[in-house]
TIVEX-687366 format. One line per field, with one value per residue (C-alpha): residue in three letters; residue number from 1; x, y, z. Coordinates in pm, 1 decimal. Layout:
# TIVEX-687366
drendo = ALA|...
tidren = NUM|...
X = X|...
Y = Y|...
Z = Z|...
***
This chain:
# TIVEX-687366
drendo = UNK|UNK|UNK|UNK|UNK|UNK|UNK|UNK|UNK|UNK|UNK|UNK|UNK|UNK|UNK|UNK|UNK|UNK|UNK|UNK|UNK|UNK|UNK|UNK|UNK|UNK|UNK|UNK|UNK|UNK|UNK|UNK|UNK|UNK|UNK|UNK|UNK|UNK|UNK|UNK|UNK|UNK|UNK|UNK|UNK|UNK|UNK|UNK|UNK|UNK|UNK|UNK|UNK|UNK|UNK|UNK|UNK|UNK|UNK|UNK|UNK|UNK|UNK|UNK|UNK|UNK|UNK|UNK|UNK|UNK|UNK|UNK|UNK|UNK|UNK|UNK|UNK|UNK|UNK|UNK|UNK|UNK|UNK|UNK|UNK|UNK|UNK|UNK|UNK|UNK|UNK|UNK|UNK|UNK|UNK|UNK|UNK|UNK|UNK|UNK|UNK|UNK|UNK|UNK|UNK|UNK|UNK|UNK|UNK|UNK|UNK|UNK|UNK|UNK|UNK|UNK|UNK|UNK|UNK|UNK|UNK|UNK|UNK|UNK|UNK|UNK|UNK|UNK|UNK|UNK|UNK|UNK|UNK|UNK|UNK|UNK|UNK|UNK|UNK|UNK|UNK|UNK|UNK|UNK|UNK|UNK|UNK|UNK|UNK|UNK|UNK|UNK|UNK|UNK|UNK|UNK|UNK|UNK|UNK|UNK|UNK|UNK|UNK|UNK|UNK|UNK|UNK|UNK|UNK|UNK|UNK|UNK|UNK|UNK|UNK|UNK|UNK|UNK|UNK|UNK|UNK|UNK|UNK|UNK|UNK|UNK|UNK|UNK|UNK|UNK|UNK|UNK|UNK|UNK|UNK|UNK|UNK|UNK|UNK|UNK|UNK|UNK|UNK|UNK|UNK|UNK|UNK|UNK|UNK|UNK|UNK|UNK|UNK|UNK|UNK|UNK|UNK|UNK|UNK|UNK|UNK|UNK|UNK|UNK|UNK|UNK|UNK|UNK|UNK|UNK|UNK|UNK|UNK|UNK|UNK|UNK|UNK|UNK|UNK|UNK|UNK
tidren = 1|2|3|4|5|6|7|8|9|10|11|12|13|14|15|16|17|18|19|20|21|22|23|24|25|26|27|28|29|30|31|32|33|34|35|36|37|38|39|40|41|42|43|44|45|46|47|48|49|50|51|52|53|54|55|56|57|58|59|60|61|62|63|64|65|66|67|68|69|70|71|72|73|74|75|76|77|78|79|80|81|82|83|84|85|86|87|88|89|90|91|92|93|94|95|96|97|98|99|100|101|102|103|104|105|106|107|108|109|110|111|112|113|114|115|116|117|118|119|120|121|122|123|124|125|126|127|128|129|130|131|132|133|134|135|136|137|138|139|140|141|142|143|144|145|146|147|148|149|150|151|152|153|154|155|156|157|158|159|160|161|162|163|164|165|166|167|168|169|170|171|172|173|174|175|176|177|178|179|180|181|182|183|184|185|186|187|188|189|190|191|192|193|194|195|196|197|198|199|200|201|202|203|204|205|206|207|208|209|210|211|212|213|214|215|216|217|218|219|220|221|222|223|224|225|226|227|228|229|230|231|232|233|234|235|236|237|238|239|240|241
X = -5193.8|-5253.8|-5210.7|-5046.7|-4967.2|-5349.2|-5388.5|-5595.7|-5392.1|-5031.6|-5157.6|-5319.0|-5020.1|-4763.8|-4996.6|-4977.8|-4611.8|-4618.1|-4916.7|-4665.7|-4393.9|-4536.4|-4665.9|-4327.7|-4154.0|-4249.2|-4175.1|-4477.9|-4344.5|-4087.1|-3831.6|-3596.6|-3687.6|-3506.9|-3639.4|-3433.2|-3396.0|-3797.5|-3796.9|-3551.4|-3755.5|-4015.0|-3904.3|-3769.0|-4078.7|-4207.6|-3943.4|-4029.6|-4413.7|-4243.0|-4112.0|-4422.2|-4633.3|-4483.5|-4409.0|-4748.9|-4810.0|-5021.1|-5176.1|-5072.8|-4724.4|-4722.8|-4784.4|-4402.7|-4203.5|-3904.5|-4023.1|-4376.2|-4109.9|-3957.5|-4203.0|-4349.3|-3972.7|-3957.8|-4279.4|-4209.5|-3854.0|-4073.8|-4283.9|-3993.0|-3735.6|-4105.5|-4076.6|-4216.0|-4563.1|-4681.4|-4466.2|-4796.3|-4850.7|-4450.2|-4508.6|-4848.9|-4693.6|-4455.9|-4671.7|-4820.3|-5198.8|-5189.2|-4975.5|-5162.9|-5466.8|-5243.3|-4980.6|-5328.2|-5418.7|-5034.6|-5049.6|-5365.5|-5201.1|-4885.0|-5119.5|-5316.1|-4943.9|-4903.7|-5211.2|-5233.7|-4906.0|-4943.2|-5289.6|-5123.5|-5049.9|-5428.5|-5605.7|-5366.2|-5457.5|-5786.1|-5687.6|-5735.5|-6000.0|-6029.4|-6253.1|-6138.7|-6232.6|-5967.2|-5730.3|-5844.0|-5995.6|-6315.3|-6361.0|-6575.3|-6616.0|-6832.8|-6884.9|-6765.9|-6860.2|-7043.6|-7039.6|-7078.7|-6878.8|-6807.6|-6836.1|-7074.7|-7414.8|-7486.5|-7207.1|-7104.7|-6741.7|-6770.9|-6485.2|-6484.7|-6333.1|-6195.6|-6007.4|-5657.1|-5724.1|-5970.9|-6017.8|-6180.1|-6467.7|-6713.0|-7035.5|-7310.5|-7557.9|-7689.5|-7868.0|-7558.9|-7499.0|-7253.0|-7291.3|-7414.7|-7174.1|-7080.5|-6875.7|-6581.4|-6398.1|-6034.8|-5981.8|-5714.3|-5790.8|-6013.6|-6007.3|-6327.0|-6312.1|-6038.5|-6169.7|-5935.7|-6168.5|-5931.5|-6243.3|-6596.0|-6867.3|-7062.5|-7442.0|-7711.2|-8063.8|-8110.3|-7797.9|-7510.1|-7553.2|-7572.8|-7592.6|-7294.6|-7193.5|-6852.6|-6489.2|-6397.0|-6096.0|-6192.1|-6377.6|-6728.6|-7000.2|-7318.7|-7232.5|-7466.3|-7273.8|-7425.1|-7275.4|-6926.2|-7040.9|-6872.3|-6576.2|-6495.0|-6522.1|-6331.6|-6050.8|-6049.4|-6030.4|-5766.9|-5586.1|-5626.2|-5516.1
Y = -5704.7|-5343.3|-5072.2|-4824.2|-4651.3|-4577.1|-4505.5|-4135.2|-4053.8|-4097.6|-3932.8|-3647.1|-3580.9|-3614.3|-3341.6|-3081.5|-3118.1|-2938.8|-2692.6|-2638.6|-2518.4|-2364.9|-2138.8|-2034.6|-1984.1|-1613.9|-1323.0|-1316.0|-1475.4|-1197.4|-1197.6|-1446.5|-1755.7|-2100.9|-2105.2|-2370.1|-2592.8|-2558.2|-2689.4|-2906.2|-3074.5|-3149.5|-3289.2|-3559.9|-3639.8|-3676.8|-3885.8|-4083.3|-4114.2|-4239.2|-4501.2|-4624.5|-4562.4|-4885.2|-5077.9|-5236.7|-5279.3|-5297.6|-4991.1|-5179.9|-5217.5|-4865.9|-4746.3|-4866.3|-4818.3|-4622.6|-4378.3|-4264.3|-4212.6|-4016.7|-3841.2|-3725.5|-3560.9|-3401.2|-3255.1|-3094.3|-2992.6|-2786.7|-2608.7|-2529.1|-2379.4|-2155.6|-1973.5|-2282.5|-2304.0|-1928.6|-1936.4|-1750.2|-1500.4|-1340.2|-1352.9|-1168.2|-876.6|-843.6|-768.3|-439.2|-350.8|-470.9|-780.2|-990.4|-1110.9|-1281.9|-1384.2|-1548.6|-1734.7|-1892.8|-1948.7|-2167.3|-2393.8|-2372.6|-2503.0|-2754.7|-2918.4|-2919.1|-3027.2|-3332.7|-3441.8|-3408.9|-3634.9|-3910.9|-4133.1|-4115.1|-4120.5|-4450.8|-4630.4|-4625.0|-4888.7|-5067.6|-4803.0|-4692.9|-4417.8|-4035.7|-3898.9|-4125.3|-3846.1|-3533.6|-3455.5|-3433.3|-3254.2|-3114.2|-2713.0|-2479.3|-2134.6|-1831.0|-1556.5|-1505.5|-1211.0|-1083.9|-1135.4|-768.0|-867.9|-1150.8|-1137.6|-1537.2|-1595.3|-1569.2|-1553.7|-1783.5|-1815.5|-2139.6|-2316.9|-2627.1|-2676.4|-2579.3|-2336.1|-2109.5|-2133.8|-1911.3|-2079.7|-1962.9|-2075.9|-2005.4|-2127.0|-1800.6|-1984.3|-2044.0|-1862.9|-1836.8|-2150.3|-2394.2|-2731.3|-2797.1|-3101.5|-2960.0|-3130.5|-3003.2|-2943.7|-2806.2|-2394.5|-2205.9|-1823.7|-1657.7|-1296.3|-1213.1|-1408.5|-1781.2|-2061.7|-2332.3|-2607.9|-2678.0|-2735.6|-3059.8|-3061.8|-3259.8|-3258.2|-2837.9|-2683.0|-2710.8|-2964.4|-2756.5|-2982.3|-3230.9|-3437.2|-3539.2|-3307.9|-3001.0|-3072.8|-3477.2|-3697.2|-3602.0|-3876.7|-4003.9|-3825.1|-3935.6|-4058.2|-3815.8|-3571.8|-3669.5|-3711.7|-3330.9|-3334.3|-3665.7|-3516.9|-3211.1|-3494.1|-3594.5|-3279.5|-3130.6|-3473.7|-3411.6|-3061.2
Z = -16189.9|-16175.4|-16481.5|-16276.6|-16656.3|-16621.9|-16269.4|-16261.8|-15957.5|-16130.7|-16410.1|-16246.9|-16024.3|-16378.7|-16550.4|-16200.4|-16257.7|-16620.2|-16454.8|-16182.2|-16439.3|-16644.0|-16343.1|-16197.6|-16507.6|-16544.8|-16349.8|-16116.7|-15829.8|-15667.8|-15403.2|-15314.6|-15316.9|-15499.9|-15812.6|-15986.4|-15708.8|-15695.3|-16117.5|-16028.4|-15784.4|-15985.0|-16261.2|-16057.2|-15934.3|-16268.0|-16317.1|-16030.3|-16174.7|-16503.8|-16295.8|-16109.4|-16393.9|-16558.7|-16256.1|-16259.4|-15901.5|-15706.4|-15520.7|-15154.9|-15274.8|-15453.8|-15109.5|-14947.7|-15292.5|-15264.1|-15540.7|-15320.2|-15010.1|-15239.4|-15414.4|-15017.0|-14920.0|-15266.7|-15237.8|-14928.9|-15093.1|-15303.1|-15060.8|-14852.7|-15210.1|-15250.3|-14864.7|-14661.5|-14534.8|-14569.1|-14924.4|-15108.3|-14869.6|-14917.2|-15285.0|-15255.6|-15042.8|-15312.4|-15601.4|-15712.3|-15760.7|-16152.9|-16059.7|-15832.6|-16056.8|-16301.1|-15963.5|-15759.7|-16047.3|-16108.8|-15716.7|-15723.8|-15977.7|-15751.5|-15482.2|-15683.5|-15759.6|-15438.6|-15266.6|-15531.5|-15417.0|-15051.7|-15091.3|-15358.2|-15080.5|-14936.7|-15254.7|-15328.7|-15000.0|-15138.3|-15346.3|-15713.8|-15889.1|-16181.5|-16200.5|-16317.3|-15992.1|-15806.2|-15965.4|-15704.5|-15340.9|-15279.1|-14970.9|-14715.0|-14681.0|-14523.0|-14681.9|-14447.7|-14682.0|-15023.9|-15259.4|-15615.5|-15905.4|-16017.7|-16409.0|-16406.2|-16225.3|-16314.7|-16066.6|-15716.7|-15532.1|-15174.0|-14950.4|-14859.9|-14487.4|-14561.8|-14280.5|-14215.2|-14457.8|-14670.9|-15083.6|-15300.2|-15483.9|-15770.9|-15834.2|-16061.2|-15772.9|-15660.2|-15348.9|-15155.8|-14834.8|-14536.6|-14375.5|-14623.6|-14541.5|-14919.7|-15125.3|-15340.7|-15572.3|-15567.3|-15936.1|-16132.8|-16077.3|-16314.7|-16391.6|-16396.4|-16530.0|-16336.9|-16046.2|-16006.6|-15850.2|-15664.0|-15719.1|-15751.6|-15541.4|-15635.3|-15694.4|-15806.2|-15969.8|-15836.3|-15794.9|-15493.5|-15224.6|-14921.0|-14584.9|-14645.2|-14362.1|-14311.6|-14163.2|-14280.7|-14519.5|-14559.3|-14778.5|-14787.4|-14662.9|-14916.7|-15217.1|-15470.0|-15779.2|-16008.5|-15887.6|-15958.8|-16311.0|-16419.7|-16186.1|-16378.5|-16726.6|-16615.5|-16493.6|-16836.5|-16988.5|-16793.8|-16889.6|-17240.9|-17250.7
***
């Protein structure tokens, strides 16, 4: 029998929900848009966790319970009471100058709610593990463009492909470059003097792997296990917080 009440995906996915709140509560995100609905929304869903996370089943049978069907149309609920698929672009045109530092950060964590939702069903097929890291993607990007961090010099700002879309990512590897095919574990969003970083490139023994194989946007191929080691305790932490 499983311990769903311990799964790091449920858990992860409750703990984006409060992220997700607390993010929109403010007065950063302008215009019209359903905000309610949108808080609504997500409670239910961690309502719906609540439910699986003592329903001790199995990750298979997880997969075709009503509450993940529901969980995948409620997520999309979401996305669609923000503006729909471009929801973060309307909100950025709508902010002044002094606004949008504190508005890009609260829209990362928007997006990390979102982006551990959409992948709950994927990172559950994956079956019975328990292991931190379970909790997030790990994904394959390739870095378009690199530049400096305007009040750090130990760190860099890359904008990163991963896909269907680009992320901002900083690093403290000053050896990256534009076209370096990194590993990036999709963590909850850290601010970096001003600068938000939507996840963190993985690395081992010296500094940022740099030629890893696999789809832009999908599971990375021959990671070597140490260097999941600091994604995992930054699981934990944000778990704890």
């Amino acid at each position: 029998m499983w311990d769903t009440s311990k799964d790091y995906r449920l858990l992860v996915a409750e703990k984006s929900i409060d992220l997700f709140l607390r993010a929109i509560e403010g007065k950063n995100f302008k215009g019209h848009w359903k905000k309610r609905p949108a808080m609504d929304t997500a409670k239910e869903m961690g309502r719906e966790l609540q439910a699986l996370a003592y329903s001790y089943m199995e990750p298979q049978d997880l997969l075709i319970s009503p509450q993940i069907a529901e969980i995948k149309e409620n997520t999309t609920k979401v996305q669609e009471f923000l503006g729909g698929d471009d929801w973060n672009k309307k909100f950025l045109d709508l902010a002044n100058r002094d606004e949008k530092e504190k508005l890009e950060e609260n829209i990362a964590k928007v997006r990390f709610f979102l982006n551990t939702f959409f992948g709950l069903e994927k990172r559950i097929s994956l079956g019975p593990i328990s292991d931190p890291i379970i909790g997030i993607d790990i994904i394959v990007g390739e870095i378009m463009s690199v530049g400096k961090h305007g009040k750090a010099d130990n760190l860099v700002i890359c904008n990163v492909n991963v896909g269907e879309r680009a992320i901002t990512v900083v690093t403290n590897d000053l050896g990256v470059k534009d076209g370096n095919r990194v590993a990036i574990s999709m963590l909850p969003p850290i601010t970096f003097m001003g600068i938000t970083s939507e996840g963190m490139f993985l690395g081992a023994g010296e500094g940022v792997l740099k030629d890893v194989q696999g789809e832009l946007g999908q599971m990375p191929h021959g990671i070597p296990l140490e260097a999941l080691n600091e994604s995992r305790n930054l699981v934990e932490t944000f778990l704890k917080g």
